[in-house]
N, CA, C and O atoms as a GROMACS GRO file, in nm:
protein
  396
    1UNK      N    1  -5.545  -5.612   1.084
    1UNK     CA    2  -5.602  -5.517   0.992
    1UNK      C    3  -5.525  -5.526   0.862
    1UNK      O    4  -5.409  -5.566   0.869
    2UNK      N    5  -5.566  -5.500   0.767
    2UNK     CA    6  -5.550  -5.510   0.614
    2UNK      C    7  -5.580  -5.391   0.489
    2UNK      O    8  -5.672  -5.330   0.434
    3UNK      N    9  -5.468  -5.404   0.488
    3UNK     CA   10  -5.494  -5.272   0.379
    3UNK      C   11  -5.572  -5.339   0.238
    3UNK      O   12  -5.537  -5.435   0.169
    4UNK      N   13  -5.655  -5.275   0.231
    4UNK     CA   14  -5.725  -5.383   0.096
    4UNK      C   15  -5.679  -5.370  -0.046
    4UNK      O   16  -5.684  -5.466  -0.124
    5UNK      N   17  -5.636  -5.259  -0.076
    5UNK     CA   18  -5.537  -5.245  -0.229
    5UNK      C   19  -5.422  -5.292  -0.240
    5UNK      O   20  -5.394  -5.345  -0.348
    6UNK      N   21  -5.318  -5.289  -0.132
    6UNK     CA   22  -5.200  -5.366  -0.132
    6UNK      C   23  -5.194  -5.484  -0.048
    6UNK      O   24  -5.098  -5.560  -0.060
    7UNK      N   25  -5.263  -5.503   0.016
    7UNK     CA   26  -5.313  -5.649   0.115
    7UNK      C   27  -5.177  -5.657   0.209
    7UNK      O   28  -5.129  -5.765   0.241
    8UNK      N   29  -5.129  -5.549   0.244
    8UNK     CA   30  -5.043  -5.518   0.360
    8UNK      C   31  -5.126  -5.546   0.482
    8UNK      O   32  -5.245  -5.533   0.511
    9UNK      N   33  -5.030  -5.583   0.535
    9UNK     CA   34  -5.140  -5.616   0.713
    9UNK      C   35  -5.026  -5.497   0.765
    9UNK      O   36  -4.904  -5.484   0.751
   10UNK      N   37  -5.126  -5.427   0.828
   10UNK     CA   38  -5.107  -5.302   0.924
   10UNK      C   39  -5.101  -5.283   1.056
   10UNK      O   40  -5.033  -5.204   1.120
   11UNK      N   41  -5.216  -5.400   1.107
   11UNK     CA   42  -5.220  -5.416   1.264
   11UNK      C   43  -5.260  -5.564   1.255
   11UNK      O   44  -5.327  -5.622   1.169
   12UNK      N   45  -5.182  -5.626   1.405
   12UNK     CA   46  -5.244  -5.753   1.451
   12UNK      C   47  -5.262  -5.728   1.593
   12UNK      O   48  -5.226  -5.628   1.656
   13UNK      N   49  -5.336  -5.858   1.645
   13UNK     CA   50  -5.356  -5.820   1.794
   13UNK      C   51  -5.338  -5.982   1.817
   13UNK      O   52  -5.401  -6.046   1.733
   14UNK      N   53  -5.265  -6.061   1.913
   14UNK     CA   54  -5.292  -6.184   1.921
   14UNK      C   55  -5.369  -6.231   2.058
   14UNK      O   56  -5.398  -6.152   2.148
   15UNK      N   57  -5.398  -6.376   2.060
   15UNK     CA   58  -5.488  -6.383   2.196
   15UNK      C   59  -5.471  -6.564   2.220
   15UNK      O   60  -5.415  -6.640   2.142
   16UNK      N   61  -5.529  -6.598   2.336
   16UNK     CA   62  -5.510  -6.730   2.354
   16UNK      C   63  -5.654  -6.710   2.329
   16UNK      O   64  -5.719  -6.610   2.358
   17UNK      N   65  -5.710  -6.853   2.254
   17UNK     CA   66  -5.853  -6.881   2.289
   17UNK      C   67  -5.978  -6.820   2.237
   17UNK      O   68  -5.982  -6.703   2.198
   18UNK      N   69  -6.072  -6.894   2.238
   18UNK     CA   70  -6.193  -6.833   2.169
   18UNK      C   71  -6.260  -6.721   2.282
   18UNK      O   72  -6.302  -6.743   2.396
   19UNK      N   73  -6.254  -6.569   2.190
   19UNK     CA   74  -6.272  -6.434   2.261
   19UNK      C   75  -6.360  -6.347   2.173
   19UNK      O   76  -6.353  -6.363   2.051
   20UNK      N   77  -6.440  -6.257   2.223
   20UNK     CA   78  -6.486  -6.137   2.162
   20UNK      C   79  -6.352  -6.058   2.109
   20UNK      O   80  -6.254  -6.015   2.170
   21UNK      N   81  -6.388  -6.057   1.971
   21UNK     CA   82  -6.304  -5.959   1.887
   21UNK      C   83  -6.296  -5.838   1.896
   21UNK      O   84  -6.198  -5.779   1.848
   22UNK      N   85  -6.400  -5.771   1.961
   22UNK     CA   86  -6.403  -5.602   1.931
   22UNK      C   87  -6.349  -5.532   2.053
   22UNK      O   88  -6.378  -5.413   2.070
   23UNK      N   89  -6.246  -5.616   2.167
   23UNK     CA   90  -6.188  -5.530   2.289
   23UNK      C   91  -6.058  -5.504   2.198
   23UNK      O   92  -5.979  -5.414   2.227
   24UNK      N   93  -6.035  -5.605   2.066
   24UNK     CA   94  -5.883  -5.521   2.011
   24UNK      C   95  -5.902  -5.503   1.901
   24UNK      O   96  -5.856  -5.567   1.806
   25UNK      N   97  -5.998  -5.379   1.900
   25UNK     CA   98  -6.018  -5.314   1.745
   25UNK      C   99  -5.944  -5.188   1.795
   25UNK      O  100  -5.859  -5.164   1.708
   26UNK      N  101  -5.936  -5.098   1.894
   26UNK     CA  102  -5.868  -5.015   1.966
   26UNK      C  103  -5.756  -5.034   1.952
   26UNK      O  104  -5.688  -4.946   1.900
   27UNK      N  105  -5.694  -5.169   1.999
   27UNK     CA  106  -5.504  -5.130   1.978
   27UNK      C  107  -5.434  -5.138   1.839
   27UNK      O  108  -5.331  -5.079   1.808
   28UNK      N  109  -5.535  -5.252   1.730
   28UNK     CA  110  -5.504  -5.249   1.582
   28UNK      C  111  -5.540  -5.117   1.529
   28UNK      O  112  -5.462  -5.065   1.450
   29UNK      N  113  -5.638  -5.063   1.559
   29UNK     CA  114  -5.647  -4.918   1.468
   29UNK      C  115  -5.546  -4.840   1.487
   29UNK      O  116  -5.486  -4.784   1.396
   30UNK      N  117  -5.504  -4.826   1.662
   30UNK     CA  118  -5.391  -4.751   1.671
   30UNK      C  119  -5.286  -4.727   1.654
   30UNK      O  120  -5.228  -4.619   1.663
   31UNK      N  121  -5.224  -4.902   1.608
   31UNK     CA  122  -5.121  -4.934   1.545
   31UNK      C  123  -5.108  -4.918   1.384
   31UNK      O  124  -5.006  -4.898   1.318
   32UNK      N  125  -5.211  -4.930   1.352
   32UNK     CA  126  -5.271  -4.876   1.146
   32UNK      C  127  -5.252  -4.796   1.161
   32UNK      O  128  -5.158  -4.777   1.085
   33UNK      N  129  -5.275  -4.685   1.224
   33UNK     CA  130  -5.324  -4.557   1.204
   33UNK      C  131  -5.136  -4.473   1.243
   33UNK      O  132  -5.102  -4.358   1.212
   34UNK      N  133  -5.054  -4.577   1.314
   34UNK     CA  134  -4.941  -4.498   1.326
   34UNK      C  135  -4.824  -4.551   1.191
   34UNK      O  136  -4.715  -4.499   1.166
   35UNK      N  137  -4.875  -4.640   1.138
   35UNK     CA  138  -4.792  -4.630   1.013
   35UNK      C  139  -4.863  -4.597   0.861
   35UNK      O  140  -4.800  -4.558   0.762
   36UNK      N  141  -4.968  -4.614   0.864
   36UNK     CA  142  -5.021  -4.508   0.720
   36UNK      C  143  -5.170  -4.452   0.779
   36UNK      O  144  -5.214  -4.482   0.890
   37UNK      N  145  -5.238  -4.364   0.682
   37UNK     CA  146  -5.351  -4.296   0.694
   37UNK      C  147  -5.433  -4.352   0.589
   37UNK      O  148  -5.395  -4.371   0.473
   38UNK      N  149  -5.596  -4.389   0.657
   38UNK     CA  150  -5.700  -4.403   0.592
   38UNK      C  151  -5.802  -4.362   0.590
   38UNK      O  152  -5.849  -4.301   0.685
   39UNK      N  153  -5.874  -4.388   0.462
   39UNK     CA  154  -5.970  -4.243   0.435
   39UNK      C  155  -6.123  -4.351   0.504
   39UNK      O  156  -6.222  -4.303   0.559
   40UNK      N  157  -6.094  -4.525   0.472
   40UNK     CA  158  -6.231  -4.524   0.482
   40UNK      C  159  -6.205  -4.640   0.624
   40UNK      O  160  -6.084  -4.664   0.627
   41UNK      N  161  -6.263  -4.702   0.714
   41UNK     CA  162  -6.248  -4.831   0.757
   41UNK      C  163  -6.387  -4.912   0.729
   41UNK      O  164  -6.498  -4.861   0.739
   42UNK      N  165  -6.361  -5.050   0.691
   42UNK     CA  166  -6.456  -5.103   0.665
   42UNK      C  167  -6.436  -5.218   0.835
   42UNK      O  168  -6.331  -5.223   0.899
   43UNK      N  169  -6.538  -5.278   0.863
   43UNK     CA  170  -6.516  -5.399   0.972
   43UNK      C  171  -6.609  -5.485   0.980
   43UNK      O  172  -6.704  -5.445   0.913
   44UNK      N  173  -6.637  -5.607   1.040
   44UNK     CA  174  -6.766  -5.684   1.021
   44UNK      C  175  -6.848  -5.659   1.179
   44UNK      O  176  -6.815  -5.592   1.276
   45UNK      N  177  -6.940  -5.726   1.157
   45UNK     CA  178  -7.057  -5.645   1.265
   45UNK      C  179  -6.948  -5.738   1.425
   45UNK      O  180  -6.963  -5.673   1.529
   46UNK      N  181  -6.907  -5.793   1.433
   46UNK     CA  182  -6.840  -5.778   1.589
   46UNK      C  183  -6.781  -5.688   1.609
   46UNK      O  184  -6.754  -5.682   1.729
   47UNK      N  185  -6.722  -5.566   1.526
   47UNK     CA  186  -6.697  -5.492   1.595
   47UNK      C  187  -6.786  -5.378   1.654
   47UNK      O  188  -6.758  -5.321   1.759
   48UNK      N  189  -6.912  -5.346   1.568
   48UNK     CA  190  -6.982  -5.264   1.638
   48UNK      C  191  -7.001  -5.232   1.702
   48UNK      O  192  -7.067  -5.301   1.780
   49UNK      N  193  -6.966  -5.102   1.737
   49UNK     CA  194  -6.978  -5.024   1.842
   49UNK      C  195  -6.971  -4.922   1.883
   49UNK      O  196  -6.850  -4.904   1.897
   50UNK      N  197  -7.055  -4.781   1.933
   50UNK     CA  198  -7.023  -4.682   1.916
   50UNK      C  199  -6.897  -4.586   1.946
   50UNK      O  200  -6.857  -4.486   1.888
   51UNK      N  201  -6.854  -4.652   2.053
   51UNK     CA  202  -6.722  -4.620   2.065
   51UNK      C  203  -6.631  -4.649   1.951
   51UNK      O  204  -6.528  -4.582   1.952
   52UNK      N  205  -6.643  -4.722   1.863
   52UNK     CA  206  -6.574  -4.775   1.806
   52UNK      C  207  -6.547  -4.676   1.670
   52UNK      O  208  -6.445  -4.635   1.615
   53UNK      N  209  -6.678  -4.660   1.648
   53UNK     CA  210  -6.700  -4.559   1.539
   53UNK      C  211  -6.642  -4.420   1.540
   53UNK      O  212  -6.606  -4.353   1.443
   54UNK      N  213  -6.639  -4.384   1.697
   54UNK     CA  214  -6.607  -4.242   1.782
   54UNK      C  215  -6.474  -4.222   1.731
   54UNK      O  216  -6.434  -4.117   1.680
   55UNK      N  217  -6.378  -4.374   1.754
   55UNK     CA  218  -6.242  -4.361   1.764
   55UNK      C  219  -6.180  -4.361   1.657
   55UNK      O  220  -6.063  -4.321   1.655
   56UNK      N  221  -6.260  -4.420   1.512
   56UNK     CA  222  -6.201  -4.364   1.398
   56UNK      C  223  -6.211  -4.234   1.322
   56UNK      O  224  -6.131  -4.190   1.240
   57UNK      N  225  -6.354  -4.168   1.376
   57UNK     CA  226  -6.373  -4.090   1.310
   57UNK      C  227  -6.314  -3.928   1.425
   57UNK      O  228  -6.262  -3.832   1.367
   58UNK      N  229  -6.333  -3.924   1.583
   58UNK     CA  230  -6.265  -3.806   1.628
   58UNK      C  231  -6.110  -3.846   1.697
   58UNK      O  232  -6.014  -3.781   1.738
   59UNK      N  233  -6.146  -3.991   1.686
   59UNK     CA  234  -5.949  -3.986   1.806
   59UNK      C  235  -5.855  -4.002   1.632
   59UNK      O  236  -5.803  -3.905   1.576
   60UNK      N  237  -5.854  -4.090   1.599
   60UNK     CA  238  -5.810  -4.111   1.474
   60UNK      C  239  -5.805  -4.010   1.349
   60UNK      O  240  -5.698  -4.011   1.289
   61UNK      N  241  -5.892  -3.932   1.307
   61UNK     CA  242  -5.923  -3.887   1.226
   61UNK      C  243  -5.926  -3.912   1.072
   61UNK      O  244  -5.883  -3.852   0.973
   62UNK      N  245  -6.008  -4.051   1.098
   62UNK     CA  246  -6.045  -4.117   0.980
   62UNK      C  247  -6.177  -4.068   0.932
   62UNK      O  248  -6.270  -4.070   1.013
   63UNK      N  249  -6.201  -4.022   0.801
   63UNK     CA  250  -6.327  -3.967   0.769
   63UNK      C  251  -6.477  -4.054   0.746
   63UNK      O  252  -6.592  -4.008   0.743
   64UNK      N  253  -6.427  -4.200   0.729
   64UNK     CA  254  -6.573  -4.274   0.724
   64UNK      C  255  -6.533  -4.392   0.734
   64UNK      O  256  -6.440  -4.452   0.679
   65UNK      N  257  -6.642  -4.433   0.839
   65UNK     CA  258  -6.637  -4.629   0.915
   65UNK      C  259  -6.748  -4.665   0.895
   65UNK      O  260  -6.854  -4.610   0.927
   66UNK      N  261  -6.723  -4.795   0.822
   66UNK     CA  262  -6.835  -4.876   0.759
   66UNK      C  263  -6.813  -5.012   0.867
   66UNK      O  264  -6.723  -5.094   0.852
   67UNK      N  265  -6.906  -5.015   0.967
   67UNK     CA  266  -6.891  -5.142   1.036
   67UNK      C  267  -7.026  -5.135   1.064
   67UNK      O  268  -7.099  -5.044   1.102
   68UNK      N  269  -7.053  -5.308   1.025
   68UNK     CA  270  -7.164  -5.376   1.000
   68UNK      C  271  -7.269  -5.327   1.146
   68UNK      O  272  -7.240  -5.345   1.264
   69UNK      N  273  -7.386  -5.268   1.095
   69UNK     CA  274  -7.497  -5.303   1.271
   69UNK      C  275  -7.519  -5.409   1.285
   69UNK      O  276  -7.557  -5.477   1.189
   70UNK      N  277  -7.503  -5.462   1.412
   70UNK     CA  278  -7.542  -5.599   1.527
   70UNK      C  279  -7.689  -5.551   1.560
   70UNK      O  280  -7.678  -5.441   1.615
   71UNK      N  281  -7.796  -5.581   1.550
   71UNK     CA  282  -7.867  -5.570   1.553
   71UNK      C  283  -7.908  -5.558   1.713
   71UNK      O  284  -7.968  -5.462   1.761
   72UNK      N  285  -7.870  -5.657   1.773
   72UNK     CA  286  -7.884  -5.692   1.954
   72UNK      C  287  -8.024  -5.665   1.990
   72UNK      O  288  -8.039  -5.570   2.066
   73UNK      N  289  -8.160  -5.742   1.943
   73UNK     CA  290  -8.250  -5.761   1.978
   73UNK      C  291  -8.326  -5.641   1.933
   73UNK      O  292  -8.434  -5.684   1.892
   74UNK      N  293  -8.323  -5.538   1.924
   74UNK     CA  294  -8.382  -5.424   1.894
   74UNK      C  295  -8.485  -5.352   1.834
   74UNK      O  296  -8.545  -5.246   1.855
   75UNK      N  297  -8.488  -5.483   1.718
   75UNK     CA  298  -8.616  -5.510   1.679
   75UNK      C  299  -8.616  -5.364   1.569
   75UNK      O  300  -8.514  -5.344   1.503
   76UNK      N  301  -8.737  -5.264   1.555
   76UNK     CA  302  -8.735  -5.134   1.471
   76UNK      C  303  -8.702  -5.043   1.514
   76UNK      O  304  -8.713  -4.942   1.444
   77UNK      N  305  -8.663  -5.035   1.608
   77UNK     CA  306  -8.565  -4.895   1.730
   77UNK      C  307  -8.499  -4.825   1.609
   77UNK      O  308  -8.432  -4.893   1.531
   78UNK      N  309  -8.512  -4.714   1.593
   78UNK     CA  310  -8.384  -4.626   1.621
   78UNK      C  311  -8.271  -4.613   1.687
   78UNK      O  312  -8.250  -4.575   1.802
   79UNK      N  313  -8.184  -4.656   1.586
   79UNK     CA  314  -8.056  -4.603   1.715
   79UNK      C  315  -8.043  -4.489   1.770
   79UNK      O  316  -8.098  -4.392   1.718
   80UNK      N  317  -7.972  -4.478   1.880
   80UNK     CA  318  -7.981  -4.365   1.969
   80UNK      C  319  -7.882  -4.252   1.934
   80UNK      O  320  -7.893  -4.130   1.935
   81UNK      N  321  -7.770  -4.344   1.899
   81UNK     CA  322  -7.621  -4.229   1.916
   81UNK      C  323  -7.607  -4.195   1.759
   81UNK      O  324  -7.688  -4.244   1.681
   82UNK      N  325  -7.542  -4.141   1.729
   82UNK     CA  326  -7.519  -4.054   1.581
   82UNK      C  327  -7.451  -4.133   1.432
   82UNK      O  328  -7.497  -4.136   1.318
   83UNK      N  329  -7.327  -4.192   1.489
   83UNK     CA  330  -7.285  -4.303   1.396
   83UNK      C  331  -7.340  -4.428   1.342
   83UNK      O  332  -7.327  -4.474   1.229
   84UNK      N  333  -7.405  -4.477   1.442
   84UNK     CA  334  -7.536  -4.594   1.424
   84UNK      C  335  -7.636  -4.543   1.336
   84UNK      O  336  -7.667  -4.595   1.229
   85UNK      N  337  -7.691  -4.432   1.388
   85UNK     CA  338  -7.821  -4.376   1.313
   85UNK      C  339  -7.760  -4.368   1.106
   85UNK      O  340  -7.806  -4.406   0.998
   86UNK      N  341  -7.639  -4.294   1.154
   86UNK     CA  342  -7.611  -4.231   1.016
   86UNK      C  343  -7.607  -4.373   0.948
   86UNK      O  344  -7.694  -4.362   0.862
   87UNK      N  345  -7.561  -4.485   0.939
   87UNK     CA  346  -7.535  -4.627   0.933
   87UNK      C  347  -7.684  -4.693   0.883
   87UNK      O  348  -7.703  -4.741   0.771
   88UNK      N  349  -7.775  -4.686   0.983
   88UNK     CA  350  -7.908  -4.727   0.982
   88UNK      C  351  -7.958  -4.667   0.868
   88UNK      O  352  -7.994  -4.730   0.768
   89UNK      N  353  -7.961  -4.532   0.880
   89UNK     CA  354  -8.026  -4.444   0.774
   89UNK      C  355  -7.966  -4.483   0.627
   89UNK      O  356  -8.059  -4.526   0.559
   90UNK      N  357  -7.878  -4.484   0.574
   90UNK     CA  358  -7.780  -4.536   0.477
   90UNK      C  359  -7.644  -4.595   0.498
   90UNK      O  360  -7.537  -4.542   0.528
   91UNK      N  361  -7.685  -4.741   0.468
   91UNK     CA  362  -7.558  -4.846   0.498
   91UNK      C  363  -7.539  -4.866   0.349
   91UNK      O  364  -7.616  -4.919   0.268
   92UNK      N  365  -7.364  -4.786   0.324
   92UNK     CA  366  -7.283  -4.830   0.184
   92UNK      C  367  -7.305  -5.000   0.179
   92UNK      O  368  -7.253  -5.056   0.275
   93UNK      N  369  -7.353  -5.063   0.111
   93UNK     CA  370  -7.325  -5.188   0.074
   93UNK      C  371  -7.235  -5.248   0.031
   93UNK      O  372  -7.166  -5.332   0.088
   94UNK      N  373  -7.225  -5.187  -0.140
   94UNK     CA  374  -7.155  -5.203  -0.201
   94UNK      C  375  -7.025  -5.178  -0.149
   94UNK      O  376  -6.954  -5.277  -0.131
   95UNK      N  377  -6.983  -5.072  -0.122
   95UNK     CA  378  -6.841  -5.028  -0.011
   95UNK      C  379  -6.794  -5.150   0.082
   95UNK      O  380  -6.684  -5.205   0.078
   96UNK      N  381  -6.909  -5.181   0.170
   96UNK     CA  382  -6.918  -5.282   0.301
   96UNK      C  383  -6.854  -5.410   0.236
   96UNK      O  384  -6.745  -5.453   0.273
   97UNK      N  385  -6.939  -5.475   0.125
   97UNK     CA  386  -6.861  -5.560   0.074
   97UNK      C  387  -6.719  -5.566  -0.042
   97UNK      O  388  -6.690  -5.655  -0.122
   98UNK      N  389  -6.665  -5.464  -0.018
   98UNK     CA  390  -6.523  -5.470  -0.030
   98UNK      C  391  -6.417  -5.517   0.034
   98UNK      O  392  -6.298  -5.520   0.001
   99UNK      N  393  -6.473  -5.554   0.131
   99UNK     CA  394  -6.374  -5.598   0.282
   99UNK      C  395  -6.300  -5.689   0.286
   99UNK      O  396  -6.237  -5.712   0.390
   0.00000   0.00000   0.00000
């Protein structure tokens, strides 16, 4: 993770091998989140996920997560859960591509 104004890295997670990225968005946030506070998180669509969203905005208490929707076949669905929807309904762009 990366602080984007001072380009401090905040959290790493390391791994052997080609892996899904979003099982260690959980231990880097938690590690960001224990040496400074942020107002926004931005992430790219592997991490999507509603949990994911959950954990910055009620475990964390980060006020707004901009991570990309994965679409996953879905076609014109509505998302179901609350962070997705709010996302769907209005995705910051401009914000998103600050990353």
């Amino acid at each position: 993770m990366l602080h984007t104004h001072s380009h401090l890295i905040v959290g790493a997670v390391t791994g052997i091998g080609p892996s899904q990225d979003s099982p260690d968005f959980t231990p880097v946030m938690r590690q960001a989140t224990s040496i400074m506070t942020f107002g926004t998180v931005l992430a790219d669509a592997g991490f999507d996920a509603e949990y994911n969203h959950r954990l910055c905005r009620e475990d964390l208490g980060i006020p707004r997560s901009v991570i990309a929707l994965n679409r996953r076949n879905t076609g014109r669905r509505w998302p179901k859960t609350p962070y997705w929807r709010a996302l769907r309904h209005r995705f910051p762009r401009m914000l998103y591509h600050q990353r």
